[in-house]
C-alpha positions as CSV (number, residue, x, y, z in Angstrom):
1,X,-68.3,167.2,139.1
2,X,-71.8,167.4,137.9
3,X,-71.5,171.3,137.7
4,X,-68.2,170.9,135.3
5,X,-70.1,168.4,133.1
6,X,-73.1,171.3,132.6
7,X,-70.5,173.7,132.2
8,X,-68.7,171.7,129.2
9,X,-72.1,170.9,127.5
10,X,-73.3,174.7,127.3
11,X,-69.8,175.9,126.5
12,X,-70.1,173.5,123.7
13,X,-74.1,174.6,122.6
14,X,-73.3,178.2,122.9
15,X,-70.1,177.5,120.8
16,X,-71.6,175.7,117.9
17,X,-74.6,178.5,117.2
18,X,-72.0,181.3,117.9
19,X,-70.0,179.2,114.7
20,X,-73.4,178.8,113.0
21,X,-74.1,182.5,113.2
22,X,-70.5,183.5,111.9
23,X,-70.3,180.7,108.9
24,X,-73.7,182.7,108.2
25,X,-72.2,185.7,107.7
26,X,-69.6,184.3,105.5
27,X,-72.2,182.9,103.1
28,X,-74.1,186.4,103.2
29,X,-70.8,188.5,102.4
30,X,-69.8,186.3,99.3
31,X,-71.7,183.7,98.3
32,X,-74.7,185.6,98.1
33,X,-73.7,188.4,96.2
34,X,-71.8,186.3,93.7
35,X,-74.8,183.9,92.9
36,X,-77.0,186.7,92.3
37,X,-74.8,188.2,89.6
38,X,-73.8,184.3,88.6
39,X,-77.7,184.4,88.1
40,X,-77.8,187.8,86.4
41,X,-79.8,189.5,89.3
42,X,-77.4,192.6,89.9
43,X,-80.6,194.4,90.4
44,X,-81.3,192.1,92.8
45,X,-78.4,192.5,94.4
46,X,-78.2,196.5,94.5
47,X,-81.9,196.4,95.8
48,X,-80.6,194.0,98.9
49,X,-77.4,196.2,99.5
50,X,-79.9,199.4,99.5
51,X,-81.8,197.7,102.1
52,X,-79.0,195.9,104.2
53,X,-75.9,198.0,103.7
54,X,-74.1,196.7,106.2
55,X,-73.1,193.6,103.8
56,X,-70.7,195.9,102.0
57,X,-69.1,196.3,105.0
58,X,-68.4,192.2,105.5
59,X,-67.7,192.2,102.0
60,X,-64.8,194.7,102.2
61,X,-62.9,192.8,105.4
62,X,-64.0,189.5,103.8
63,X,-60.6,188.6,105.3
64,X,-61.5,189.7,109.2
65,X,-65.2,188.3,108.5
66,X,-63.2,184.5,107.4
67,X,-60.8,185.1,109.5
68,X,-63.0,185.2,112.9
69,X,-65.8,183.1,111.3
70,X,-63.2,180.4,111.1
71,X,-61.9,181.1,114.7
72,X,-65.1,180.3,115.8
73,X,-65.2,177.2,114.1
74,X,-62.4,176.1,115.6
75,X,-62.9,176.9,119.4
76,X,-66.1,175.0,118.7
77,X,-64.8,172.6,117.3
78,X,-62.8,172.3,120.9
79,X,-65.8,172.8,122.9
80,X,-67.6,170.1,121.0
81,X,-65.0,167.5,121.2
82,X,-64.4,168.3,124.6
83,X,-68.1,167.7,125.8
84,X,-68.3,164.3,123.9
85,X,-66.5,162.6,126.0
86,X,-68.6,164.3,129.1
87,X,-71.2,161.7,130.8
88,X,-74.8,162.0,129.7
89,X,-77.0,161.9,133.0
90,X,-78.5,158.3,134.5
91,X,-81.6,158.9,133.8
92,X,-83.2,157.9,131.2
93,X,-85.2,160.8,130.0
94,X,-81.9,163.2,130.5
95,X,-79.6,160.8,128.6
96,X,-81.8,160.6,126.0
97,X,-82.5,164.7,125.8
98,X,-78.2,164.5,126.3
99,X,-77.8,162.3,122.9
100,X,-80.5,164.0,121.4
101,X,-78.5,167.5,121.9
102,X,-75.3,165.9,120.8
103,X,-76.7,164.9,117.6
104,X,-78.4,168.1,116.9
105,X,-75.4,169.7,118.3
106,X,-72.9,168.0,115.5
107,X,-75.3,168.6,113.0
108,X,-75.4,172.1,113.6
109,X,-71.5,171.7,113.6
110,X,-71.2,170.2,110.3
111,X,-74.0,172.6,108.8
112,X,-71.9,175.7,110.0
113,X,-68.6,174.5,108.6
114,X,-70.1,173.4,105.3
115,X,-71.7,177.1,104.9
116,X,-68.2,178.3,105.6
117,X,-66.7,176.1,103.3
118,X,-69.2,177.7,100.7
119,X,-68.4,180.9,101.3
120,X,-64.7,180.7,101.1
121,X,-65.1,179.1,97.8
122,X,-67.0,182.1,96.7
123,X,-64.8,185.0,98.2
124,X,-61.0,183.2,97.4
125,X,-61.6,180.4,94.9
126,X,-64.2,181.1,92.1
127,X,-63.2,184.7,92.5
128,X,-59.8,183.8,90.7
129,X,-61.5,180.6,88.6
130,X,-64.3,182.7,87.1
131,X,-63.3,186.3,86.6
Protein backbone atom coordinates (compact mmCIF):
# COMPACT_ATOMS: atom_id res chain seq x y z
CA UNK A 1 0.00 0.00 0.00
CA UNK A 2 2.59 2.42 0.85
CA UNK A 3 4.11 2.06 -2.75
CA UNK A 4 0.48 3.00 -4.39
CA UNK A 5 0.31 6.08 -2.10
CA UNK A 6 4.01 7.35 -3.51
CA UNK A 7 2.90 6.39 -6.78
CA UNK A 8 -0.46 8.68 -6.61
CA UNK A 9 1.52 11.63 -5.13
CA UNK A 10 4.26 11.78 -8.02
CA UNK A 11 1.65 11.05 -10.67
CA UNK A 12 -0.05 13.99 -9.19
CA UNK A 13 3.55 16.40 -8.93
CA UNK A 14 4.59 15.42 -12.35
CA UNK A 15 1.02 16.17 -13.57
CA UNK A 16 0.55 19.55 -12.18
CA UNK A 17 4.17 21.05 -13.64
CA UNK A 18 3.60 19.05 -16.97
CA UNK A 19 -0.05 21.50 -16.88
CA UNK A 20 2.13 24.39 -15.65
CA UNK A 21 4.49 24.06 -18.52
CA UNK A 22 1.62 23.66 -21.23
CA UNK A 23 -0.79 26.70 -19.70
CA UNK A 24 2.81 28.36 -20.27
CA UNK A 25 2.83 27.91 -23.68
CA UNK A 26 -0.67 29.08 -24.08
CA UNK A 27 0.15 32.44 -22.56
CA UNK A 28 3.47 32.69 -24.82
CA UNK A 29 1.44 31.90 -28.12
CA UNK A 30 -1.35 34.57 -27.54
CA UNK A 31 -1.27 36.48 -24.83
CA UNK A 32 2.12 37.63 -25.30
CA UNK A 33 2.00 38.67 -28.72
CA UNK A 34 -1.31 40.44 -28.38
CA UNK A 35 -0.15 42.65 -25.23
CA UNK A 36 2.87 43.69 -27.02
CA UNK A 37 0.89 45.13 -29.99
CA UNK A 38 -2.07 46.19 -27.23
CA UNK A 39 1.05 48.06 -25.93
CA UNK A 40 2.25 49.30 -29.33
CA UNK A 41 5.57 47.23 -29.24
CA UNK A 42 5.26 45.34 -32.63
CA UNK A 43 8.87 45.91 -32.84
CA UNK A 44 9.10 44.29 -29.84
CA UNK A 45 7.36 41.65 -30.91
CA UNK A 46 9.11 41.00 -34.45
CA UNK A 47 12.47 41.27 -32.49
CA UNK A 48 11.18 38.20 -30.06
CA UNK A 49 9.69 36.14 -33.05
CA UNK A 50 13.32 36.74 -34.93
CA UNK A 51 14.90 35.27 -31.82
CA UNK A 52 12.28 32.52 -30.81
CA UNK A 53 10.60 31.49 -34.03
CA UNK A 54 9.25 28.65 -32.91
CA UNK A 55 6.21 30.90 -31.27
CA UNK A 56 4.77 31.29 -34.72
CA UNK A 57 4.53 27.82 -34.92
CA UNK A 58 2.13 27.68 -31.44
CA UNK A 59 0.54 30.56 -32.76
CA UNK A 60 -0.64 28.98 -35.95
CA UNK A 61 -2.15 25.57 -34.19
CA UNK A 62 -3.37 27.83 -31.31
CA UNK A 63 -6.15 25.22 -31.46
CA UNK A 64 -3.72 21.86 -30.96
CA UNK A 65 -1.57 24.16 -28.45
CA UNK A 66 -5.29 24.80 -26.26
CA UNK A 67 -6.37 21.89 -27.08
CA UNK A 68 -3.54 19.66 -25.32
CA UNK A 69 -2.66 22.50 -22.84
CA UNK A 70 -6.18 21.95 -21.63
CA UNK A 71 -5.83 18.09 -21.74
CA UNK A 72 -3.24 18.42 -19.42
CA UNK A 73 -5.07 20.35 -17.16
CA UNK A 74 -7.53 18.10 -16.86
CA UNK A 75 -5.69 14.70 -16.34
CA UNK A 76 -4.06 16.77 -13.54
CA UNK A 77 -6.70 17.85 -12.34
CA UNK A 78 -7.50 13.87 -11.93
CA UNK A 79 -4.12 13.14 -10.54
CA UNK A 80 -4.50 15.93 -8.00
CA UNK A 81 -7.82 15.08 -6.73
CA UNK A 82 -7.02 11.58 -6.71
CA UNK A 83 -3.82 11.98 -4.35
CA UNK A 84 -5.85 14.27 -1.93
CA UNK A 85 -7.51 11.82 -0.45
CA UNK A 86 -4.03 9.62 -0.23
CA UNK A 87 -2.64 9.40 3.59
CA UNK A 88 0.16 11.76 4.40
CA UNK A 89 2.92 9.65 6.28
CA UNK A 90 2.83 9.29 10.48
CA UNK A 91 5.58 11.03 10.96
CA UNK A 92 5.61 14.23 11.71
CA UNK A 93 8.35 15.68 9.67
CA UNK A 94 6.88 13.67 6.42
CA UNK A 95 3.31 14.79 7.03
CA UNK A 96 4.24 18.09 7.34
CA UNK A 97 6.67 18.00 3.99
CA UNK A 98 3.20 15.88 2.63
CA UNK A 99 0.81 19.10 3.35
CA UNK A 100 3.36 21.32 2.53
CA UNK A 101 3.60 19.63 -1.15
CA UNK A 102 -0.12 19.60 -1.39
CA UNK A 103 -0.40 23.22 -0.91
CA UNK A 104 2.33 24.11 -3.15
CA UNK A 105 0.97 21.46 -5.34
CA UNK A 106 -2.68 23.21 -5.66
CA UNK A 107 -1.16 26.33 -6.00
CA UNK A 108 0.77 25.45 -8.83
CA UNK A 109 -2.65 23.96 -10.01
CA UNK A 110 -4.56 27.09 -9.81
CA UNK A 111 -1.56 29.18 -11.18
CA UNK A 112 -1.51 26.96 -14.39
CA UNK A 113 -5.23 27.05 -15.05
CA UNK A 114 -5.43 30.84 -14.38
CA UNK A 115 -2.48 31.38 -17.12
CA UNK A 116 -4.59 29.12 -19.40
CA UNK A 117 -7.60 30.97 -18.71
CA UNK A 118 -5.46 34.12 -19.89
CA UNK A 119 -4.49 32.87 -22.80
CA UNK A 120 -7.72 31.64 -24.15
CA UNK A 121 -9.06 34.98 -23.54
CA UNK A 122 -6.42 36.32 -25.67
CA UNK A 123 -6.44 33.81 -28.66
CA UNK A 124 -10.69 33.24 -28.87
CA UNK A 125 -12.20 36.13 -26.93
CA UNK A 126 -10.48 39.58 -27.30
CA UNK A 127 -9.53 38.34 -30.73
CA UNK A 128 -13.27 38.80 -31.76
CA UNK A 129 -14.02 41.75 -28.89
CA UNK A 130 -11.15 43.96 -30.09
CA UNK A 131 -10.43 43.56 -33.77
Amino acid sequence: MPHEIDKGFKQSKYMTALSLFTSTGTLLCCALPALLVTLGAGAALAGLVSTVPWLVALSKYKAWTFGVAGFMLLVAGYFKHKAKYLPCPADKHQADACNRMRKISSVIYVLSVLIYLTGFFFAFIAVHIFY
